[in-house]
N, C-alpha and C positions, 0 to 999 in steps of 0.2 A: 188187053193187057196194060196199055198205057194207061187208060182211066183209074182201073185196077190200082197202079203202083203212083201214080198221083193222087187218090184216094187214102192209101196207107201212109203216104209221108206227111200228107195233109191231119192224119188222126197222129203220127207221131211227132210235128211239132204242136200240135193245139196241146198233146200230155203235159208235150215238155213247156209252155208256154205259163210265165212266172204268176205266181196270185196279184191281183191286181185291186186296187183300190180306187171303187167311183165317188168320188166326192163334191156336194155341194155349198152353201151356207145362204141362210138365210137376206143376208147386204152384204153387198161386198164395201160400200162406203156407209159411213155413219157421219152424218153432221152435226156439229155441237151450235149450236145455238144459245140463247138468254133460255129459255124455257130448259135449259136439258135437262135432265135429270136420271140419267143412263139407260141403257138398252142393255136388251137381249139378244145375243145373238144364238141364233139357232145352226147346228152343224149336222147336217145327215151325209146320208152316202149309203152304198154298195158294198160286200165283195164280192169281188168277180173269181169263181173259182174253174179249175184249167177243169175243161170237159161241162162244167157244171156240178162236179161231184165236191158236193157238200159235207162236210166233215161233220158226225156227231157231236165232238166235241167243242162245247162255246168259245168262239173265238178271242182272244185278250186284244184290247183297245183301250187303247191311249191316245186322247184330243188333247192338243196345250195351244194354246192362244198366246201369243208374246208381243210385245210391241217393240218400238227400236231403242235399243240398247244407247245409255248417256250415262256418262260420266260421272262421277257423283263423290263428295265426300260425306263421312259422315264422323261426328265427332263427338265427344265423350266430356260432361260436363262435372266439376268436382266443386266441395266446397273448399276454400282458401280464404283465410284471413275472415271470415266470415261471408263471402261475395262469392255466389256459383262464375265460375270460368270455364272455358274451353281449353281442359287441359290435353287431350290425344284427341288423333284422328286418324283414319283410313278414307286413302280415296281408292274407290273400286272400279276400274274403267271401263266395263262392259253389263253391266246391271241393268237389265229391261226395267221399261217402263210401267212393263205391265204384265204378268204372267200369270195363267191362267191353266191348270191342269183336270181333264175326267176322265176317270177311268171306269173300267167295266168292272175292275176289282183291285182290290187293294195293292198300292206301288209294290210293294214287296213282294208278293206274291206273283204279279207280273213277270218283272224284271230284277236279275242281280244287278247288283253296285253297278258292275263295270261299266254296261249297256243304262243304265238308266243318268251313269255319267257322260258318256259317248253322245246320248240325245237329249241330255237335259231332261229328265221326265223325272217330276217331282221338285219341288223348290228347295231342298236339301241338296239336289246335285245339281244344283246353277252354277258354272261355272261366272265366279265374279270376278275374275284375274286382278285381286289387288294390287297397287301400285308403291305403297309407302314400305318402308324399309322395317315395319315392325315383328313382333315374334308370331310366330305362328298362333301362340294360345290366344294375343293380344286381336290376333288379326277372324281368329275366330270366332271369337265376342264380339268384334263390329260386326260381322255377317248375321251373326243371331240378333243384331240390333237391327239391322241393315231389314232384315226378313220380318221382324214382332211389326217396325214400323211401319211395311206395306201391306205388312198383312191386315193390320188395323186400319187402314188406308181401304180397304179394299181391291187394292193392286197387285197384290198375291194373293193365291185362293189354288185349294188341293179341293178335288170332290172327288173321293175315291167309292167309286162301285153309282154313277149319277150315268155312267153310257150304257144307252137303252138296246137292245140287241135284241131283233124277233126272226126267227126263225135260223138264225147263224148265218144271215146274208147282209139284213139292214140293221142299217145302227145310227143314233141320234143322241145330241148330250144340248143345251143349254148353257150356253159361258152367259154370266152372266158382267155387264160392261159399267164400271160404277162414276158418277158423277165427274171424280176426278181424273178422270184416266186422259194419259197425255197425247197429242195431235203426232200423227207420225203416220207411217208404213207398220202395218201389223201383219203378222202370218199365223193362218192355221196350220198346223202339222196334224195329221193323223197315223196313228201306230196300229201295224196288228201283228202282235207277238205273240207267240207260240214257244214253248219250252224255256220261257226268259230270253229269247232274241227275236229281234225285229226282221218280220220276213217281207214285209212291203210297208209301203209310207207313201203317202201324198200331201201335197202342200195347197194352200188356196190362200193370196195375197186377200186384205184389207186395208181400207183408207178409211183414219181415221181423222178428222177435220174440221178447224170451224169455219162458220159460214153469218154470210149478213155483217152484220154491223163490230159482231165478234171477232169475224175476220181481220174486219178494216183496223181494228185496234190491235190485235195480236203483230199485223204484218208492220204497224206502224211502230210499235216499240220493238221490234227484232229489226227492221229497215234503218229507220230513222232515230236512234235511242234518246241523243242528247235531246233533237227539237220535242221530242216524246216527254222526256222528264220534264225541260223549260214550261211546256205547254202546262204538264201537270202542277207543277207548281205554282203557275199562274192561276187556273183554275182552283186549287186550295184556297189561294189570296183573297180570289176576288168573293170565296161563299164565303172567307171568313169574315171580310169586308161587309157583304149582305148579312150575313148573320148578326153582326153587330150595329148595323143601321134598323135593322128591326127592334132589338133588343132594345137601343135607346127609346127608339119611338112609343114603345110599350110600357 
């Protein structure tokens, strides 16, 4: 009777035991180097379903990649008196570096507004908490500026309906990671939603970084700035210096 009744409470919490997400990626660090010229990073995973009992219907999955959130203004340039000037700006205080979204089908379809605001899913509901005191239309039109710009950057990127899903268990998407993308802490998020809300989510840290000689210069103009600029300067001097001692000789 004891096995009996340890046996049945054993099969009613595994029921009740929540849908679970196994996930892994490709690198967890990427180094940027002189050669770089971006990566792939590759995102698979599981779902783990309670019993094993596998739903007919295809699961909804959402991957976003983000990098770490900086500061940024951006600003609005007009003509006056004949001479383009910086006449407005918005500074946006929490704007990744780098966002990155795939989905198994189209955002909308997915998820309503609310939830796809709640998690960020889609770079329409980035939450960019501007900071400057402008109107809401004004502040909207630098976000659509703020977005055209990284998107042509390659620093934002939607790929809706790009997550692979076989058999309603495994899933795999391809972010792709572009030249310019900035040195930070990045994180995978994975969604899998059902009905338009998120029923489990898993996260998987990235280091993104340079390395070698890359390094040694990055760490030296963020350590050292002023002797960083003197140096620079010096070294202008002296090619410009070379440069014109050839020039005569020739």
């Amino acid at each position: 009777m004891r096995v009996a009744a340890i046996l049945a409470l054993w099969l009613a919490l595994s029921g009740a035991a929540p849908i679970r997400l196994i996930t892994d990626i490709s690198q967890r660090r990427i180094d940027i180097v002189y050669t770089f010229r971006g990566a792939e990073l590759l995102v698979f995973g599981a779902i783990q379903y309670p019993r094993g009992a596998v739903p007919d219907e295809p699961p909804g999955l959402a991957i976003v990649v983000r990098g770490p959130p900086v500061p940024i203004t951006v600003r609005k340039k007009a003509r006056v008196a004949g001479i383009w000037v910086n006449t407005k700006s918005v500074r946006f205080e929490t704007a990744p570096g780098f966002y990155a979204v795939s989905t198994s089908a189209p955002i909308a379809r997915l998820v309503d507004e609310r939830t796809a605001a709640i998690y960020e899913i889609g770079v329409g509901s980035l939450q960019l908490s501007p900071a400057s005191g402008n109107s809401p239309e004004e502040t909207t039109e630098f976000e659509r500026g703020l977005i055209d710009l990284r998107r042509r950057a390659g620093l934002f990127a939607e790929h809706e309906g790009a997550v692979g899903v076989t058999q309603n268990i495994l899933y795999r998407a391809r972010i792709a990671i572009p030249s310019a993308v900035p040195v930070g802490d990045y994180m995978a998020e994975i969604f899998l939603i059902r009905r338009g809300k998120v029923i489990a989510r898993s996260e998987t840290p990235i280091s993104i970084d340079k390395s070698g000689f890359e390094r040694f210069v990055f760490v030296a103009a963020q350590r050292f700035s002023l002797l960083y600029g003197l140096f620079a300067v010096a070294v202008a001097l002296l090619a410009g210096w070379i440069a014109g001692l050839v020039v005569r000789r020739t």
